[in-house]
C-alpha positions as CSV (number, residue, x, y, z in Angstrom):
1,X,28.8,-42.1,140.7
2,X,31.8,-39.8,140.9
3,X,34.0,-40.7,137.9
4,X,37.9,-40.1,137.3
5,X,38.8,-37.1,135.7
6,X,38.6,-37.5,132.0
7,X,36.2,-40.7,132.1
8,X,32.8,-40.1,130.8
9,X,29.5,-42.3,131.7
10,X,29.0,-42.7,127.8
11,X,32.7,-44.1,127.6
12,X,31.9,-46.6,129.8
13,X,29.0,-47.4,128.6
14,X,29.3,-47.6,125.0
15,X,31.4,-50.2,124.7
16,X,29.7,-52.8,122.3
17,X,32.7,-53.3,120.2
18,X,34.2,-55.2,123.6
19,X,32.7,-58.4,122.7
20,X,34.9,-59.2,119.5
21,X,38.6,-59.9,120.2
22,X,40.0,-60.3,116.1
23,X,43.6,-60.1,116.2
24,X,47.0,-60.9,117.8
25,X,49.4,-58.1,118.1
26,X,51.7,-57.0,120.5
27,X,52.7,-58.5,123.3
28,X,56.0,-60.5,122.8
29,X,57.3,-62.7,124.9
30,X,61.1,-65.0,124.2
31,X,61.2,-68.5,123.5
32,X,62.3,-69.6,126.9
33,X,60.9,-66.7,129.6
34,X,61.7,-66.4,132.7
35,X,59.3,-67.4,135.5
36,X,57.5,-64.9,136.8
37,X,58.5,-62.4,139.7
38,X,57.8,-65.1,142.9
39,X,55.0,-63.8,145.3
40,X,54.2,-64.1,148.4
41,X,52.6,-67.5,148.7
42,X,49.3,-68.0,150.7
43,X,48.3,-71.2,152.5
44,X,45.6,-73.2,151.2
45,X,41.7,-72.7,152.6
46,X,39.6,-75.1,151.4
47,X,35.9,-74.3,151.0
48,X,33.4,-76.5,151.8
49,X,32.4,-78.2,149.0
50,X,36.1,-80.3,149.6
51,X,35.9,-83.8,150.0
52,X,33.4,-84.1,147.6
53,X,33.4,-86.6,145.2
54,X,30.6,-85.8,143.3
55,X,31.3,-82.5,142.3
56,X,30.5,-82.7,138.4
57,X,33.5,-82.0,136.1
58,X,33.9,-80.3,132.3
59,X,32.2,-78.0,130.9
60,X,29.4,-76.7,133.3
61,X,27.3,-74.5,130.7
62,X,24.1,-72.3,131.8
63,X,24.6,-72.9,135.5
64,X,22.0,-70.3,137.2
65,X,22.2,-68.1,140.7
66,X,19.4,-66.1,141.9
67,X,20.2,-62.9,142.4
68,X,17.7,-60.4,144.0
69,X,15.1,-62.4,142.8
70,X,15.9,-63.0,138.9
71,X,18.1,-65.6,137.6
72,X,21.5,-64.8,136.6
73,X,23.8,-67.3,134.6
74,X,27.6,-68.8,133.7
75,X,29.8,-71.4,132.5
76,X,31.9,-73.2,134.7
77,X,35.1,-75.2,133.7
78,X,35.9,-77.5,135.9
79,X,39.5,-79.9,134.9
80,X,38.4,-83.3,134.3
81,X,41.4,-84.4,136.7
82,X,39.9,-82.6,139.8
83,X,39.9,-85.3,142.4
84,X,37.7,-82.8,144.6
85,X,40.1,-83.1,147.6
86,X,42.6,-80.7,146.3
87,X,41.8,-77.0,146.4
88,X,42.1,-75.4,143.4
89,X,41.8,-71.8,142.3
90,X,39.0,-70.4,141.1
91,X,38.8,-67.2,138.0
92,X,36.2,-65.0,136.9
93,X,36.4,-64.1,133.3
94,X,34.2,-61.0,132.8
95,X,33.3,-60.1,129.4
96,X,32.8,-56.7,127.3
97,X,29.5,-54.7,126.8
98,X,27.7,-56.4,124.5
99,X,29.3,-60.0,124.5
100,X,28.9,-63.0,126.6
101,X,30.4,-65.8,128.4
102,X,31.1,-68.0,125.5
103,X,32.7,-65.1,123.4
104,X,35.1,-64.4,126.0
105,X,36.6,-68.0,126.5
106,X,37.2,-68.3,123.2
107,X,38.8,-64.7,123.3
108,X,41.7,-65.7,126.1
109,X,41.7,-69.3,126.0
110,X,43.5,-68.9,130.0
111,X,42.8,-72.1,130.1
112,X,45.2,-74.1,128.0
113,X,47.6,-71.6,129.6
114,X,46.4,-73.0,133.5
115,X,46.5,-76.6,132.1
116,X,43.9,-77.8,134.1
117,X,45.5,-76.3,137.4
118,X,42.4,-74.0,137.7
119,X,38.2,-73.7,137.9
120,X,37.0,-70.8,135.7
121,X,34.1,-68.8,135.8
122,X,32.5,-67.4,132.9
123,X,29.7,-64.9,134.0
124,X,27.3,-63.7,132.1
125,X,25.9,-59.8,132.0
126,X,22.1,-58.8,132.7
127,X,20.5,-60.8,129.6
128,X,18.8,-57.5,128.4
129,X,21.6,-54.8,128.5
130,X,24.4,-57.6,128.4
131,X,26.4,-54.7,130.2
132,X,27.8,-54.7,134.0
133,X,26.7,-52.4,136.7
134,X,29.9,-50.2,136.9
135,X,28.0,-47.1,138.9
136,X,26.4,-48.9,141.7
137,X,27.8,-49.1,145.2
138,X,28.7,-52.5,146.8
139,X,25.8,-53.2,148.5
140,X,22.9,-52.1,145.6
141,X,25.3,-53.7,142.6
142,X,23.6,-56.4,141.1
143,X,26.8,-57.4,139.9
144,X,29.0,-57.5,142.9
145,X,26.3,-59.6,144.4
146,X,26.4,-62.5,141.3
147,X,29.9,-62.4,142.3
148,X,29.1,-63.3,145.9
149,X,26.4,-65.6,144.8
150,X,28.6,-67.7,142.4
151,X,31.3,-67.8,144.7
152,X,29.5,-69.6,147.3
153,X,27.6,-71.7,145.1
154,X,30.9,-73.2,143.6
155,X,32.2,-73.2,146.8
156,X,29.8,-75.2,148.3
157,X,29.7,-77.7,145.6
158,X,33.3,-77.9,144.5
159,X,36.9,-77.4,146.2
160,X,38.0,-74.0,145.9
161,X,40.9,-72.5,147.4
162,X,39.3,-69.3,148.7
163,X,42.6,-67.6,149.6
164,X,43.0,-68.3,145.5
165,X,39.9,-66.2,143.8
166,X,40.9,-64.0,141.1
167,X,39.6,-61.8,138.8
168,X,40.2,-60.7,135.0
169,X,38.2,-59.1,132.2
170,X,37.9,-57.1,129.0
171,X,37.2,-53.9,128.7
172,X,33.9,-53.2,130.3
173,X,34.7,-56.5,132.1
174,X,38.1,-54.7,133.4
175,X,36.4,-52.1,134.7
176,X,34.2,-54.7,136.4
177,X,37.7,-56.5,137.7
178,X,38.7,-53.2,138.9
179,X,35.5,-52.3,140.5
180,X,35.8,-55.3,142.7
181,X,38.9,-55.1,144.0
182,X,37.9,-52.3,145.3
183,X,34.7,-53.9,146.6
184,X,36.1,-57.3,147.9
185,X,39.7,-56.9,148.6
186,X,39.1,-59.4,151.1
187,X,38.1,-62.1,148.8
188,X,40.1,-61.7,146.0
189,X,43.7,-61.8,145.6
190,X,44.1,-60.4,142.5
191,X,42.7,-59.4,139.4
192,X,44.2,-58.6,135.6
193,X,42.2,-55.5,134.0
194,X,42.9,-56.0,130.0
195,X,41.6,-52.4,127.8
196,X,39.3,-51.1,131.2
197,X,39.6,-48.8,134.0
198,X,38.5,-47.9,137.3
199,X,38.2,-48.3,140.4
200,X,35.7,-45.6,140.7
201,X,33.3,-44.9,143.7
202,X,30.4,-43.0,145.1
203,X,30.8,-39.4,146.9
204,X,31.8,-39.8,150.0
205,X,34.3,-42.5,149.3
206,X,37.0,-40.2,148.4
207,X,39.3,-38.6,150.3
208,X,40.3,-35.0,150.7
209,X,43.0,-35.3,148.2
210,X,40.6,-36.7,145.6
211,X,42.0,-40.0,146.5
212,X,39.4,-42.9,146.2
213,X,39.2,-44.8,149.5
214,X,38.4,-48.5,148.8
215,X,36.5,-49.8,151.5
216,X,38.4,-52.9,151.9
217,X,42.4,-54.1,151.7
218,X,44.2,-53.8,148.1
219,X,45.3,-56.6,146.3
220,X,47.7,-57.0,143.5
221,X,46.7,-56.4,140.4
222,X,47.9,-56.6,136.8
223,X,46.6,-53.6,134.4
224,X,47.1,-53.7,130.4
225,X,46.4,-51.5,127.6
226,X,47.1,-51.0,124.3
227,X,48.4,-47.2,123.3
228,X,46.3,-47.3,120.1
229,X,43.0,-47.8,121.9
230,X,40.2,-45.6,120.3
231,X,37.2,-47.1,122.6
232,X,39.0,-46.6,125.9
233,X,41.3,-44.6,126.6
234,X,45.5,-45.4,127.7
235,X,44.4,-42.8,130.2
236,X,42.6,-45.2,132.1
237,X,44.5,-47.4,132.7
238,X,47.1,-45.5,133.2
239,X,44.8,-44.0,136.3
240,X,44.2,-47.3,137.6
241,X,48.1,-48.2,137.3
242,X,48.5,-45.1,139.8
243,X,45.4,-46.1,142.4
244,X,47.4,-49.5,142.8
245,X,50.6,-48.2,142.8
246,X,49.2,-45.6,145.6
247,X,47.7,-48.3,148.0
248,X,50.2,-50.6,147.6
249,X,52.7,-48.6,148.5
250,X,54.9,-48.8,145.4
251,X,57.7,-46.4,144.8
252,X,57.3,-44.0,141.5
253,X,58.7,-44.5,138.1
254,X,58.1,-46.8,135.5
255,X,59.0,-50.1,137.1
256,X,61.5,-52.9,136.7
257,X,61.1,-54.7,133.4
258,X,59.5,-58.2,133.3
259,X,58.2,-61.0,130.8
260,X,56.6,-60.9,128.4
261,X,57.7,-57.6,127.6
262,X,57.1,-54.4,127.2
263,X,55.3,-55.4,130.9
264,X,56.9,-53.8,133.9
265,X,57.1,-54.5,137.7
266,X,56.5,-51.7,139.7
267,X,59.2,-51.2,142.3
268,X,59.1,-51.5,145.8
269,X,55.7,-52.7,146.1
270,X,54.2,-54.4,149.3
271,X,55.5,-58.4,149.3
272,X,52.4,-59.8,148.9
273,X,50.6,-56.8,146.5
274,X,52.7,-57.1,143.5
275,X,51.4,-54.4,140.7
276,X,52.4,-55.4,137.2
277,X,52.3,-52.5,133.9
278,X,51.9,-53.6,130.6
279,X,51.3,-50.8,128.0
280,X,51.6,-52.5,124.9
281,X,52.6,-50.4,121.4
282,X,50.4,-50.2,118.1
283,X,47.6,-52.6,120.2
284,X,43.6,-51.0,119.4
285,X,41.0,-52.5,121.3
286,X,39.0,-55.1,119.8
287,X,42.3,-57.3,119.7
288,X,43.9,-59.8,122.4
289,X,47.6,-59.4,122.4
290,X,50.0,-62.3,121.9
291,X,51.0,-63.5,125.3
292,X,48.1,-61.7,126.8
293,X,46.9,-65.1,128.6
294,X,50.2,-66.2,129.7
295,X,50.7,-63.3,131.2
296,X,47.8,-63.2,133.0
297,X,47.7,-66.5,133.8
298,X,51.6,-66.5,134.8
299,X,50.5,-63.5,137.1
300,X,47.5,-65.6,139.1
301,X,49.8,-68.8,139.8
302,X,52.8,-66.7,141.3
303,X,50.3,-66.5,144.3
């Protein structure tokens, strides 16, 4: 795998501390905030699992895909109001190296923030290495694959909004977020990297000017960082801040400010490929910032 300038592969992979999230610092938001920047909105495409109505409900723990042969697992919240006629939309949580899917619901609690207006998916890493495949390609990556696989299993047996799939994670697991919407653009419509990096690709998927080539359409994406990060570096996300701003067509600078701050719009952006900036002072990485999961949350529903 042919990584950024000034990543290395043991940066990436050495991220056991990801699991923990202890404190809350940082990100402030006012007691009445403004809504968020309005998107483009998408109509509704129900999958097929709509119309059912005994799609089970709550908390859906150890459900199990196969995925080239071995058995890969997550949780599933589903609202206990879903009437399975209404499409709803569906987020991946991806945790850090070294933690699982029950440490990173507890971590971002997006779902008080969604209030029941959402599925989530809590995926769980490779039981033995409990880290994500962040150098394969697309169509050899175990983990893009358990992303496919879990997307049509829920959408088979629940109704999901499939213009409505996003994407968020933690450090390793923003990498992963990252790594995918690079890898199915055409699935998701936008992901939330928190302390991660990428994309990255293979040889051969970058372009003359050193410019990785994603293989399908961008999406919008929300990328944020704290400046005291020790495990990975503000570099990186700084990197990925430029890839999106790049193929979404954004103009330069630092952006138009936004809630909660110190987050930032990116100007001129396409309509429907919003990029949001949030580099947040005096925040290390084993910590979830205050207003982390609103903003992320806030982010997904403006679509």
């Amino acid at each position: 795998m042919k990584l950024p300038a000034g990543t290395t592969r043991g940066l990436v992979l050495a991220l056991a501390a990801c699991a923990s999230l202890h404190a809350v610092v940082g990100l402030g938001c006012s007691d009445d905030p403004p809504p968020p920047e309005p998107a483009s909105r998408v109509r509704s495409d129900a999958s097929q699992g709509c119309g059912r109505s005994d799609a089970p409900k709550g908390e859906l723990e150890g459900q199990a895909v196969t995925v080239k042969g071995n058995a890969r697992t997550y949780d599933a919240i589903v609202p206990d109001a879903h009437d399975g006629a209404t499409a709803l939309p569906l987020v991946f949580v991806f945790h850090g190296s070294g933690g699982d899917s029950a440490g990173i619901r507890r971590g971002f609690d997006l779902e008080r923030e969604a209030g029941g207006q959402a599925i989530f998916v809590y995926p769980n890493a490779d039981r033995a290495s409990k880290m994500w495949d962040l150098e394969s390609g697309a169509d050899s990556n175990v983990d893009v694959q358990l992303f496919d696989a879990i997307l049509e299993a829920l959408s088979v047996s629940h109704c999901v909004d499939r213009r409505r799939v996003f994407a968020t994670g933690y450090s390793a697991g923003g990498y992963l977020s990252n790594q995918l919407a690079c890898r199915r653009g055409s699935v998701l419509r936008a992901i939330a990297s928190h302390a991660g990096g990428g994309p990255f690709g293979q040889s051969g998927e970058y372009g003359d000017d050193g410019k990785l080539r994603c293989p399908e359409r961008p999406i919008a994406a929300l990328i944020a960082h704290g400046t005291d990060d020790t495990a990975v570096d503000l570099e990186e996300a700084k990197k990925a801040r430029e890839h999106w701003r790049r193929v979404n067509g954004c103009a330069s600078g630092g952006g138009v400010p936004r809630e909660p701050s110190p987050c930032v719009s990116l100007a001129s952006c396409a309509e429907d490929r919003p990029v949001v900036y949030c580099e947040i002072p005096g925040l290390g990485h084993s910590v979830w910032p205050e207003g982390g999961a609103k903003a992320t949350w806030d982010f997904f529903a403006s679509f």
